[in-house]
VEXLOKE-315401 format. One record per residue: x, y, z of N, C-alpha, C in turn; residue in one letter. Coordinates in steps of 0.02 Angstrom, whole numbers, padded with zeros to 5 digits, always signed. Example, Ala and Ser with C-alpha at 12.3 -4.5 7.8 and 13.67 -1.06 7.14 Angstrom:
+00660-00284+00390+00615-00225+00390+00660-00165+00390a +00642-00112+00354+00684-00053+00357+00645+00002+00394s 
// end
This chain:
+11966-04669+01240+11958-04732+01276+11902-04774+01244x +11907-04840+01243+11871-04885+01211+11805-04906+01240x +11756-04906+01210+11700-04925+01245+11663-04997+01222x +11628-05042+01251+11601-05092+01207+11517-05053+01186x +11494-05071+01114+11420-05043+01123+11368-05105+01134x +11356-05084+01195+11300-05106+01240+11249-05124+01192x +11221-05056+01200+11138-05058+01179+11140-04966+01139x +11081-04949+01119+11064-04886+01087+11023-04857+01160x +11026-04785+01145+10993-04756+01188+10926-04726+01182x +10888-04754+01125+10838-04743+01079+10770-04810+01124x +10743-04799+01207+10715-04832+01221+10665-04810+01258x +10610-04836+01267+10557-04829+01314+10576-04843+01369x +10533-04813+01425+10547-04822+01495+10554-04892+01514x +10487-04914+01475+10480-04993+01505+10536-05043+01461x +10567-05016+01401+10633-05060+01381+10676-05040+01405x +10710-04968+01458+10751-04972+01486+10748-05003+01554x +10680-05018+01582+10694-05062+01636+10683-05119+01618x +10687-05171+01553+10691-05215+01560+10763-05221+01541x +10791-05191+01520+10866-05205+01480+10917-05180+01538x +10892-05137+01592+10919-05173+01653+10927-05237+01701x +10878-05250+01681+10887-05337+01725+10917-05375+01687x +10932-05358+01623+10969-05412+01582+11045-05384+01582x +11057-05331+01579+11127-05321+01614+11161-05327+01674x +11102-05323+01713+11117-05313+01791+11153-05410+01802x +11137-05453+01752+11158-05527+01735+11238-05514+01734x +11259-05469+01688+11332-05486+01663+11389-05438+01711x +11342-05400+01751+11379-05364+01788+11423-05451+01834x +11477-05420+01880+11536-05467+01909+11543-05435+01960x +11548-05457+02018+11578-05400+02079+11641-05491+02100x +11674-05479+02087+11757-05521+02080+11843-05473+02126x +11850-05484+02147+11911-05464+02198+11941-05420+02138x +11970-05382+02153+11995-05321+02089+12065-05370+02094x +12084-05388+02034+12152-05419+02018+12227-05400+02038x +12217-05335+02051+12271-05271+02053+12274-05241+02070x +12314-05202+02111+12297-05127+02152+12307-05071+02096x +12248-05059+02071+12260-04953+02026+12308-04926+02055x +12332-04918+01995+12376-04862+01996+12348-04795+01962x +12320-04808+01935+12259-04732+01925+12195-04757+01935x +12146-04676+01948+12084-04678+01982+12061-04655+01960x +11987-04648+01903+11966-04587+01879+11884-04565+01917x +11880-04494+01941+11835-04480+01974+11795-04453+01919x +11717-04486+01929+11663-04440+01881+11596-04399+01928x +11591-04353+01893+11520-04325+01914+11482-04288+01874x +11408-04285+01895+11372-04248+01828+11331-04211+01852x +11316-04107+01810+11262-04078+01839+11232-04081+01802x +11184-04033+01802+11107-04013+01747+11132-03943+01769x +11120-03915+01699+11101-03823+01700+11048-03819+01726x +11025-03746+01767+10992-03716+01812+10916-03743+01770x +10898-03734+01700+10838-03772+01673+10845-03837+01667x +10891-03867+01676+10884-03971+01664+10860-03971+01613x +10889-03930+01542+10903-03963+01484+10974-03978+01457x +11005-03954+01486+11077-03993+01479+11122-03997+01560x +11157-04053+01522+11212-04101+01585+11277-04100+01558x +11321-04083+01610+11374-04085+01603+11420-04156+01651x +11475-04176+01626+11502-04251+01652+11593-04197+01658x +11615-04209+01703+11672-04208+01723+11726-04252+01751x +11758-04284+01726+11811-04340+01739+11892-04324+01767x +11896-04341+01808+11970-04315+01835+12012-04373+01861x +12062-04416+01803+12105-04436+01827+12169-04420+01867x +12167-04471+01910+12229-04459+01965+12273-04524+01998x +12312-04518+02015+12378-04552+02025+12342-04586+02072x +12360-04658+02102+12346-04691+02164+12391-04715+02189x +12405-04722+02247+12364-04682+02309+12374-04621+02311x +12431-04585+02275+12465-04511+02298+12405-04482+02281x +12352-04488+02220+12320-04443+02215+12326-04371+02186x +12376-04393+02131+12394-04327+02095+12353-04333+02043x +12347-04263+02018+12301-04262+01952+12334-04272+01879x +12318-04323+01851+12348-04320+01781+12305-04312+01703x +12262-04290+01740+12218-04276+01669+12145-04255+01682x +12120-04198+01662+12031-04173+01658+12025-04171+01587x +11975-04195+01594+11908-04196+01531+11843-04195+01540x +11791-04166+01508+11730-04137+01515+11698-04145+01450x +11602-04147+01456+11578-04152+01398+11516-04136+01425x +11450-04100+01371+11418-04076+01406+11351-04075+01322x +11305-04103+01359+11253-04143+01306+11171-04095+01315x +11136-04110+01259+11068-04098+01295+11034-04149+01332x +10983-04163+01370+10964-04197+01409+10882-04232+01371x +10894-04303+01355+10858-04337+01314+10805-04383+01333x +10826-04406+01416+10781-04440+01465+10732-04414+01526x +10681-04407+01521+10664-04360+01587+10703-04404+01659x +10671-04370+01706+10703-04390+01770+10655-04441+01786x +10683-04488+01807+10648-04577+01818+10662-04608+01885x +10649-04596+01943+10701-04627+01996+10704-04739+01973x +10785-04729+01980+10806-04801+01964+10822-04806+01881x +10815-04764+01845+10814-04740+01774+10890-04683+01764x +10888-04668+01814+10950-04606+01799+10996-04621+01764x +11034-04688+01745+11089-04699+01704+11065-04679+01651x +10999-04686+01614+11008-04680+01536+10986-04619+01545x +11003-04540+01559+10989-04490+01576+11064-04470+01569x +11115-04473+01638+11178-04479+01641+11238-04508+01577x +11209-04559+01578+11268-04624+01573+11306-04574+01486x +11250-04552+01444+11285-04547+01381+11352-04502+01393x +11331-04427+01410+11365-04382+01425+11427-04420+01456x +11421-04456+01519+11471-04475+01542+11510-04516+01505x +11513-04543+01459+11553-04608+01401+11568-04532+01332x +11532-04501+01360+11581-04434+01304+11630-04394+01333x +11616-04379+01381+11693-04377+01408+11728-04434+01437x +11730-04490+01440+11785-04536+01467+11820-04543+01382x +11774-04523+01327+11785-04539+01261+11876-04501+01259x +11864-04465+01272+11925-04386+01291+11958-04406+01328x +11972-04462+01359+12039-04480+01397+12081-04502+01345x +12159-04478+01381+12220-04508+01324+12226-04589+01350x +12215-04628+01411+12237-04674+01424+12184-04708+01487x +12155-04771+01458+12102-04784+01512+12126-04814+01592x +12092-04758+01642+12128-04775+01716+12085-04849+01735x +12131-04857+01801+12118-04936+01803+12073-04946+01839x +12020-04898+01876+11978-04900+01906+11943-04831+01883x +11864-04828+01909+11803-04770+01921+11803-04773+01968x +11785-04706+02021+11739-04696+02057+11694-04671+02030x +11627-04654+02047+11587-04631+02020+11547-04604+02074x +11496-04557+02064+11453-04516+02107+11392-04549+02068x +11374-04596+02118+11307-04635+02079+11286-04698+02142x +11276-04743+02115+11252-04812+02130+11267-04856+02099x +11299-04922+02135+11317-04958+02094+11268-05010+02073x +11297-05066+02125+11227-05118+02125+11179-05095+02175x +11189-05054+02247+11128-05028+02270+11074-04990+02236x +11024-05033+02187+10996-05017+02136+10956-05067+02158x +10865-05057+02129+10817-05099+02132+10835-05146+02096x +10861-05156+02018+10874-05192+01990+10953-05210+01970x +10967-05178+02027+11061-05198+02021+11100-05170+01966x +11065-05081+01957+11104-05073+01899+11100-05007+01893x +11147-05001+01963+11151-04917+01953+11203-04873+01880x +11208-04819+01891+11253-04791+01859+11328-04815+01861x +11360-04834+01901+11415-04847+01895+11433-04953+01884x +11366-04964+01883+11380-05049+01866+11372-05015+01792x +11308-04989+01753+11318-04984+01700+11354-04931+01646x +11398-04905+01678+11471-04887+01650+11525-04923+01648x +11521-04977+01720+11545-05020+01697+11563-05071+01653x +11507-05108+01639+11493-05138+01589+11519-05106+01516x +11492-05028+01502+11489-05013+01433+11582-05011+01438x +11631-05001+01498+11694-04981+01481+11747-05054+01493x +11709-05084+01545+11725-05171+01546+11807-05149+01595x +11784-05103+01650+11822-05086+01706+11812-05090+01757x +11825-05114+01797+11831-05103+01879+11776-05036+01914x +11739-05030+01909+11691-04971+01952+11667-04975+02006x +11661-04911+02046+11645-04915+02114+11583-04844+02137x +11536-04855+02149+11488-04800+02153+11491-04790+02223x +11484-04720+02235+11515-04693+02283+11433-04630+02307x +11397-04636+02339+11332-04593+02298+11327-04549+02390x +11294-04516+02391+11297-04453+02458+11219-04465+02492x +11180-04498+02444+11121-04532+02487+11100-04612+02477x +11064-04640+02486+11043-04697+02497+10970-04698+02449x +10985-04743+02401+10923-04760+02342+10872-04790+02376x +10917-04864+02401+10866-04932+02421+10920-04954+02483x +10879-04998+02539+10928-05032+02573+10922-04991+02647x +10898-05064+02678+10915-05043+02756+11001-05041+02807x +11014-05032+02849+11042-05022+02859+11060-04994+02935x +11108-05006+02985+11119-04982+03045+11171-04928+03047x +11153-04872+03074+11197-04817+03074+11301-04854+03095x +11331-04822+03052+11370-04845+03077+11408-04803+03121x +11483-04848+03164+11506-04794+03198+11535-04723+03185x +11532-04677+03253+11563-04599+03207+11629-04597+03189x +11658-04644+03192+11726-04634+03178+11740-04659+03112x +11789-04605+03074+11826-04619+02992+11837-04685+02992x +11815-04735+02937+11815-04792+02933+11761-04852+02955x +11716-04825+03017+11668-04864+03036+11630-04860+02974x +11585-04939+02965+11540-04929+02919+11491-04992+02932x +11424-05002+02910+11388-05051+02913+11363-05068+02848x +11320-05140+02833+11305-05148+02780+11234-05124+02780x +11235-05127+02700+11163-05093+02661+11125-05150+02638x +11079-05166+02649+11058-05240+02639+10982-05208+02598x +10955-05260+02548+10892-05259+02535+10876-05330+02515x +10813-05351+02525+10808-05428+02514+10852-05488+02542x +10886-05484+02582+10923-05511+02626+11003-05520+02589x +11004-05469+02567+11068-05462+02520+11121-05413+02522x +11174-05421+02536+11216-05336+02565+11227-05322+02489x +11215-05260+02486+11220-05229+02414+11272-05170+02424x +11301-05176+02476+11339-05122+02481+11380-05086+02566x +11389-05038+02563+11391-05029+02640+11380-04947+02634x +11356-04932+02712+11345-04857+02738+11435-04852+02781x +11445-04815+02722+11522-04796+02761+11549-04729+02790x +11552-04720+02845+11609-04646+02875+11652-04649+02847x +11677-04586+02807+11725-04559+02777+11741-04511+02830x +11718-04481+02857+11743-04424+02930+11719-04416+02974x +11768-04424+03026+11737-04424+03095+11671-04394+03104x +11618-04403+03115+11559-04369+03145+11519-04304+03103x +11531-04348+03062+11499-04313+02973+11456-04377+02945x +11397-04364+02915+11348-04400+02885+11404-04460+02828x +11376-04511+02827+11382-04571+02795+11383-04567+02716x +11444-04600+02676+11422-04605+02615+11405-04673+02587x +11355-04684+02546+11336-04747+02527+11368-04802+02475x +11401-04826+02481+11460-04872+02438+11427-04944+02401x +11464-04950+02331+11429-05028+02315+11465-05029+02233x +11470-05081+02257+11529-05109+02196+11487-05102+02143x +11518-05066+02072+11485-05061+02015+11495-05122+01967x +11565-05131+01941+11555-05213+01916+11641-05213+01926x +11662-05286+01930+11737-05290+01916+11777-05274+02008x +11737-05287+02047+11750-05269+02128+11720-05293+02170x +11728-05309+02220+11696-05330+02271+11668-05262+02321x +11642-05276+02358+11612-05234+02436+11674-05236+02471x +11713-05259+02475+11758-05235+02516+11826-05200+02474x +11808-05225+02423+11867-05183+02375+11832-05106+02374x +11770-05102+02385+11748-05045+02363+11761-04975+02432x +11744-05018+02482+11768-04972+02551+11822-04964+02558x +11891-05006+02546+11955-04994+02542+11977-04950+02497x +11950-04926+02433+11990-04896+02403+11944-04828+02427x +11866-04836+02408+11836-04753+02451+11898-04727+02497x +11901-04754+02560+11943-04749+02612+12032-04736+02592x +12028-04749+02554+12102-04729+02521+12117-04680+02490x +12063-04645+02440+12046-04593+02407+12030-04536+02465x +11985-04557+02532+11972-04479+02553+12043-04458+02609x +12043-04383+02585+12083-04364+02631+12044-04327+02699x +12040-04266+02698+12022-04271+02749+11944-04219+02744x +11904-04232+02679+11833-04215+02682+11805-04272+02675x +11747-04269+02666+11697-04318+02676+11673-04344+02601x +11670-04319+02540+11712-04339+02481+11770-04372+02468x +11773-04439+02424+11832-04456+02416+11877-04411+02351x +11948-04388+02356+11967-04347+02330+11949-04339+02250x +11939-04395+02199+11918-04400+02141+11851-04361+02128x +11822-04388+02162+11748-04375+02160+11732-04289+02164x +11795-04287+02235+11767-04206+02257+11781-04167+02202x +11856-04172+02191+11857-04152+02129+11843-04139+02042x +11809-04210+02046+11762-04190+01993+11684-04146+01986x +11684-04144+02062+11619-04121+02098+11643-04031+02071x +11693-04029+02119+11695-03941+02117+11685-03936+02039x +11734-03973+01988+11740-03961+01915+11670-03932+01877x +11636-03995+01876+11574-04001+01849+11519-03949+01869x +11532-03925+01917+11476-03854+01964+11494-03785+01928x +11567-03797+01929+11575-03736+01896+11565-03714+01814x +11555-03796+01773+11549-03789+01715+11484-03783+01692x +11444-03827+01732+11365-03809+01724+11326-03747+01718x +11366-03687+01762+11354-03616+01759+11356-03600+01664x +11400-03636+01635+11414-03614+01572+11364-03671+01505x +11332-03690+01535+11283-03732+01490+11223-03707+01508x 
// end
């Protein structure tokens, strides 16, 4: 799969947070044009020392949600841990295995942050960008951003606001199970982004891409 090159990954802390605010510019959150017909779920561990990361990608059919393709890639680890920094930590590994897809799906989920980011540029806006796709960060806690619990029921959700700005939403994926935090990565809107979450989960609290790249990646990390 094709990537555009961004930038090098050869940067200081303080040039990777400035070369986030200058991307966090070209990111788009725009009505998705099309309904996917494929979905590709990503996620990433660290071996038990956090010198290497592994990225697991699992395309699948939409909405049925069948699986049509895994790929995996698994790097040493070149960035320390930075909170708001994690993409350039993540992001390479992850563009080496999407490298390994036979055919690019028409959407990401991702296990990250999109624009709920200090500087609007989580992991999954800037995968976006480098793949110039539709992304949707899908993340299990909350970076930045206030917010009102939403209702317990599958589908209730509220927005995630910071600076008087919804950056996203706190969404129920299952009845009376903790909240996952949603926000359009680039190429989507906030409400494109809860509709398709919500379309993807069946009946855990993971949306099915994700989970499944989740179990993948846990088990491969044992082997790095």
């Amino acid at each position: 799969m094709h990537t555009k090159p961004l930038h090098n990954w050869n940067l200081s802390y303080a040039q990777a947070r400035d070369l986030q605010t200058v991307l966090a510019r070209k990111v788009r959150l725009q009505p998705l044009k099309y309904r996917p017909r494929t979905i590709a779920g990503l996620d990433c561990a660290f071996s038990r020392d956090k010198t290497s990361i592994a990225a697991v990608v699992v395309v699948m059919t939409y909405p049925a949600l069948e699986i049509l393709q895994t790929v995996s890639a698994t790097a040493p680890v070149t960035f320390p841990y930075i909170s708001g920094l994690l993409s350039f930590r993540e992001a390479p590994v992850c563009l080496d295995a999407i490298a390994k897809l036979d055919r690019p799906p028409d959407l990401l989920l991702i296990d990250g942050q999109g624009i709920a980011h200090p500087r609007r540029l989580g992991l999954a806006s800037h995968l976006g960008l480098f793949l110039d796709r539709p992304t949707i960060g899908c993340a299990k806690s909350r970076l930045i951003g206030d917010y009102e619990p939403p209702g317990p029921d599958k589908g209730s959700f509220s927005p995630l606001m910071h600076n008087d700005q919804q950056i996203g939403a706190v969404l129920r994926t299952r009845t009376a199970v903790k909240p996952l935090f949603i926000s359009p990565g680039h190429k989507c809107t906030i409400d494109d982004a809860i509709k398709i979450t919500l379309n993807c989960t069946t009946k855990y609290r993971l949306p099915q891409p994700t989970r499944t790249a989740h179990q993948l990646v846990t088990k491969l990390k044992t082997n790095i």
